[in-house]
Residue frames as a rotation matrix with the C-alpha (Angstrom) as fourth column:
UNK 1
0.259 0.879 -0.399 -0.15
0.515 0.224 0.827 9.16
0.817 -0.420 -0.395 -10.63
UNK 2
0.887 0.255 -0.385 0.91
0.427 -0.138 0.893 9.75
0.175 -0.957 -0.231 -6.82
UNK 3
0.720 -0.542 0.434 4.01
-0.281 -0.799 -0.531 10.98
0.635 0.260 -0.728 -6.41
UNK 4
-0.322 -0.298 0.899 4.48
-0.898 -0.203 -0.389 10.52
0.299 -0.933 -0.202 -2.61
UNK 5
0.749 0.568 0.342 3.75
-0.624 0.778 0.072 6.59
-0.225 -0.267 0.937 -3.46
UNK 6
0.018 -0.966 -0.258 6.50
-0.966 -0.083 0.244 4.84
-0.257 0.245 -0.935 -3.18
UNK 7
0.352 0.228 -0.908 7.43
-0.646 0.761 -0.059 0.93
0.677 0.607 0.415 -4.20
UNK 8
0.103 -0.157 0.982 7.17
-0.988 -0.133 0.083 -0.96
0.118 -0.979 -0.169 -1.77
UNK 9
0.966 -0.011 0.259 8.84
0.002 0.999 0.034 -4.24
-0.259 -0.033 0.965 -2.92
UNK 10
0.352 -0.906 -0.235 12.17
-0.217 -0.323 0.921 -5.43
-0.911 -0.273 -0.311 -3.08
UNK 11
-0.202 -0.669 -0.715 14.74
0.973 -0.222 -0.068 -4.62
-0.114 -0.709 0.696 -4.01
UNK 12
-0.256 -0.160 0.953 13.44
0.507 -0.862 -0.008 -1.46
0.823 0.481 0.302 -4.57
UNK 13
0.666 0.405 0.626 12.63
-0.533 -0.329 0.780 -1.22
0.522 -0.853 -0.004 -0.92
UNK 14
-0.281 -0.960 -0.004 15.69
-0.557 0.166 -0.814 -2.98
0.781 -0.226 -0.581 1.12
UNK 15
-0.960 0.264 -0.098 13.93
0.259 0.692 -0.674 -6.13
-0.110 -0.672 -0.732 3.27
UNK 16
-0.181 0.948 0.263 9.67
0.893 0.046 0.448 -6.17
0.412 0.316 -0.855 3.45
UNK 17
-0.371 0.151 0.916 7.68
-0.259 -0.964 0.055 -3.26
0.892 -0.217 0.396 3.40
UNK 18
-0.927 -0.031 -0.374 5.78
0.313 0.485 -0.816 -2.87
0.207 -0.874 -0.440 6.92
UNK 19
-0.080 0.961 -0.266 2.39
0.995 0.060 -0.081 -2.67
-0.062 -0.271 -0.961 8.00
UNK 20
0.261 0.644 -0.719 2.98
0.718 -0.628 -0.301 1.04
-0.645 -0.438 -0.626 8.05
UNK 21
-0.837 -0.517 -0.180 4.62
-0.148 -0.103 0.984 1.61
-0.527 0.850 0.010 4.95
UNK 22
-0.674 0.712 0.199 1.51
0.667 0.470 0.578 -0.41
0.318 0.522 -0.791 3.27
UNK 23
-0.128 0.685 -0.717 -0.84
0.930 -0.169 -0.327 1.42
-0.345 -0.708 -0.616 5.38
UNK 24
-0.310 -0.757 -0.575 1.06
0.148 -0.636 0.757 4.75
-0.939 0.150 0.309 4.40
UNK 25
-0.967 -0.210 -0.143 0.81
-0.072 -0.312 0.947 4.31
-0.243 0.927 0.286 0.70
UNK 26
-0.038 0.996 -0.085 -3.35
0.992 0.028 -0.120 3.24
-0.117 -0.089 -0.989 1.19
UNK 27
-0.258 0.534 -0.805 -3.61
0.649 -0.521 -0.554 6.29
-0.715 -0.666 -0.212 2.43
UNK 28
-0.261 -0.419 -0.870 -2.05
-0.326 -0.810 0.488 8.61
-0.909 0.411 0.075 -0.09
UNK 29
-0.859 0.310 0.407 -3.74
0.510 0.466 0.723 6.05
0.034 0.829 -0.559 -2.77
UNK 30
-0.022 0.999 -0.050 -7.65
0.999 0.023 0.021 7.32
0.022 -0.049 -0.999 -1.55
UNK 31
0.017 -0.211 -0.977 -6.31
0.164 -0.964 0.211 10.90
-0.986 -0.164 0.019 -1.08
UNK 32
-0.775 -0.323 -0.542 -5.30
-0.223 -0.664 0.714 11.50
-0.591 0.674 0.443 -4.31
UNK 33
-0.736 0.674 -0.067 -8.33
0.619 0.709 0.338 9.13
0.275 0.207 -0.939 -5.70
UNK 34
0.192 0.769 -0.610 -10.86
0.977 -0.206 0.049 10.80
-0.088 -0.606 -0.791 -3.48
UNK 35
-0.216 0.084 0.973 -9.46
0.085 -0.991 0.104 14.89
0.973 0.106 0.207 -3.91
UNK 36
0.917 0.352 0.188 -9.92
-0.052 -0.361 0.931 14.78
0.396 -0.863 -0.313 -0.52
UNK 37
-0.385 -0.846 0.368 -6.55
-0.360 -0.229 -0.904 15.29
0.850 -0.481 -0.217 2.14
UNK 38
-0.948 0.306 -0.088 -8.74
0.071 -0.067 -0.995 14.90
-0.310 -0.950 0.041 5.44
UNK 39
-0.464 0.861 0.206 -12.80
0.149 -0.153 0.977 14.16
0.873 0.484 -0.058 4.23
UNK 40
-0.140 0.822 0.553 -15.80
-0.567 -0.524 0.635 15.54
0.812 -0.225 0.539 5.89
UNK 41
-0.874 0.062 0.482 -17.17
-0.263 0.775 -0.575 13.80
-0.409 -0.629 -0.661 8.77
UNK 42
0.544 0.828 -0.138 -20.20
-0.630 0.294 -0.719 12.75
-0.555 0.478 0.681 6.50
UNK 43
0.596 -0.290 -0.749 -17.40
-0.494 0.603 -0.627 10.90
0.633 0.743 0.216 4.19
UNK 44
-0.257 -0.909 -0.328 -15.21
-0.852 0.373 -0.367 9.47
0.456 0.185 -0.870 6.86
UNK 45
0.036 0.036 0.999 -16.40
-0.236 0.971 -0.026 5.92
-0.971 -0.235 0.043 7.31
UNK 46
0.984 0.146 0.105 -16.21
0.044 0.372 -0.927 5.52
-0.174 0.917 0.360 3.40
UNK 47
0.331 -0.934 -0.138 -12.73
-0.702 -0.145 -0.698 6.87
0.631 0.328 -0.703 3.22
UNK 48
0.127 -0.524 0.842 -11.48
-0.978 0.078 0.196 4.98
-0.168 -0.848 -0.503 6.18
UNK 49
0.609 0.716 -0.341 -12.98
-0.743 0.366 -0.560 2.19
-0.277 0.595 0.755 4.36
UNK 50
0.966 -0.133 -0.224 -11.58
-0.257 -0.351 -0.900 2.68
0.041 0.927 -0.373 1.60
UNK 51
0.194 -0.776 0.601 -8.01
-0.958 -0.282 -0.054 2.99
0.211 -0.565 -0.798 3.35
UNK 52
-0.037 0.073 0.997 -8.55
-0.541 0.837 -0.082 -0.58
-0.840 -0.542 0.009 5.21
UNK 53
0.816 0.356 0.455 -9.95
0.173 0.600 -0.781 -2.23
-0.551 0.716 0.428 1.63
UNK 54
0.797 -0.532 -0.286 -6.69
-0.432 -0.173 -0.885 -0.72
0.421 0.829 -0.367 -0.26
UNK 55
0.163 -0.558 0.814 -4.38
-0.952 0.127 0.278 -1.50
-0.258 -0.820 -0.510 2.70
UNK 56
0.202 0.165 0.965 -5.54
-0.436 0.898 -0.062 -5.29
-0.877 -0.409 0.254 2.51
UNK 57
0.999 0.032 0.033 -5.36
0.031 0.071 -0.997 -5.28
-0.035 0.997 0.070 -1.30
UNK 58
0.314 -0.946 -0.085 -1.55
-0.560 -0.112 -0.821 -4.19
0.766 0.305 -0.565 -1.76
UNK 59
0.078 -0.428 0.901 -0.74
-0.924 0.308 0.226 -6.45
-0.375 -0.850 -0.371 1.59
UNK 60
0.752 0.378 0.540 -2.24
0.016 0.808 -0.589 -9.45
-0.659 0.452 0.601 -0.57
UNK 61
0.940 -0.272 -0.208 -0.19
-0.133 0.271 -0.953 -8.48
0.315 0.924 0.218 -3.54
UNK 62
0.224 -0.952 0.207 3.13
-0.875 -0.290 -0.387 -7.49
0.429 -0.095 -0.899 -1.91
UNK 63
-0.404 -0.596 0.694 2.77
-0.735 0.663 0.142 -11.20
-0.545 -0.452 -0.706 -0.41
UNK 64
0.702 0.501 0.506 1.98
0.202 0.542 -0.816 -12.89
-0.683 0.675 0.280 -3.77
UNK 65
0.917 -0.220 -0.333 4.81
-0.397 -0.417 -0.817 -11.57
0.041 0.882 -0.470 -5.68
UNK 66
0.710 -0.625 0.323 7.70
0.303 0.687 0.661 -13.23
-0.635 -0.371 0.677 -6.59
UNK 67
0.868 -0.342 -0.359 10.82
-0.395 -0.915 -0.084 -11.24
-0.300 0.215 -0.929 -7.56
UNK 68
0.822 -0.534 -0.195 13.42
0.359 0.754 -0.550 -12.42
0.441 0.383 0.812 -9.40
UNK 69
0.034 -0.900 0.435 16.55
0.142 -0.426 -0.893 -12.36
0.989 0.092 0.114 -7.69
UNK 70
0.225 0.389 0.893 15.20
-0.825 -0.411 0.387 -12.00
0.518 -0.825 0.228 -4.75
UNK 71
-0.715 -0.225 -0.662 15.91
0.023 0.939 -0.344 -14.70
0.699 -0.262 -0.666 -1.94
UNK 72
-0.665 0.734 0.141 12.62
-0.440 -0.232 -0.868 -13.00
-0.604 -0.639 0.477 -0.02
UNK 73
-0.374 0.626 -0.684 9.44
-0.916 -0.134 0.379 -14.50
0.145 0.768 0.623 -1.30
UNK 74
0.652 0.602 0.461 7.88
-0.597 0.782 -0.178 -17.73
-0.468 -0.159 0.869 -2.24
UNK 75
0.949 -0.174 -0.264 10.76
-0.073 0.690 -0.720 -18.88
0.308 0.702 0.642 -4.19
UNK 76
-0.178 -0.982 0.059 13.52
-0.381 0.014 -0.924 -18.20
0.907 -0.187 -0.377 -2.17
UNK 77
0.637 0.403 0.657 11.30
-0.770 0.296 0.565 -19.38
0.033 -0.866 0.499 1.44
């Protein structure tokens, strides 16, 4: 898929990702999704959206997962 998306749970990431890390990989999710880099002003409130709605999505999961091994998480709290 993306390339320039990284994983952004541990331990493949070294402690939690951050708000701009998450943010970060949104972005480069609807970019590559969308074929757009930088969309029209006719398309950017959909992309920006878009961005915010993917953002909130992978924040949800990355704090719903539970990693073995891990002592971050719900099972190590």
């Amino acid at each position: 898929m993306c390339r320039s998306i990284k994983t952004l749970r541990p331990p493949v990431l070294p402690g939690e990702a951050t708000e701009d890390d998450i943010r970060a990989a949104a972005l480069q999710y609807v970019r590559k999704v969308s074929g757009f880099r930088a969309p029209a002003a006719h398309n950017r409130e959909a992309f920006d959206r878009a961005v915010d709605t993917v953002t909130q999505a992978t924040a949800e999961l990355l704090g719903s997962l539970e990693v073995r091994g891990s002592r971050s998480g719900p099972q190590g709290s």
